[in-house]
C-alpha positions, 0 to 999 in steps of 0.5 A: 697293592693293587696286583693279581695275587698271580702276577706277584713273584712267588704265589705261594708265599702271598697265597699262604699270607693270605690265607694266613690274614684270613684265618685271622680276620674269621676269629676276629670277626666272630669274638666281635660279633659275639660282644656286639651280642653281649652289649645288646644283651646288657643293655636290654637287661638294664633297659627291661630288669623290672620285667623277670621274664626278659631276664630269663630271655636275656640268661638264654640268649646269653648262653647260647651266644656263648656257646655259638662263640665257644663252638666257632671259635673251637671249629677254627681252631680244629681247622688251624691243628688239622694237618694233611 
């Protein structure tokens, strides 16, 4: 820790692992941000269930919230399967 990824012995491998660490990190950050989302979403459902039109609001933004998760989380894995 500490060092120029360049100083290191062999580059390409630390390259790779890091590369490797950060495809990581970008799927886990997503599924993350995609729950905070849901949790949000729950709790205005319990805050606001008198109101029927939150309730709709809260089913839309539910569906596109899980759409966004599905269609990022299916673009890194595009990305992971592409081979050049």
């Amino acid at each position: 820790m500490g060092k120029h990824i360049w100083v290191l012995s062999n580059p390409p491998d630390a390259i790779q692992t890091f590369l490797k660490g950060l495809f990581i990190s970008e799927i886990t950050f997503i599924l993350t941000m995609m729950f905070v989302k849901f949790s949000l979403l729950a709790f205005y459902w319990r805050l606001f269930k008198v109101y029927p039109t939150v309730k709709k609001g809260v089913f839309v933004l539910g569906g596109l919230t899980a759409a966004w998760g599905i269609a990022i989380v299916s673009v890194l894995y595009a990305k992971l399967c592409m081979h050049y």
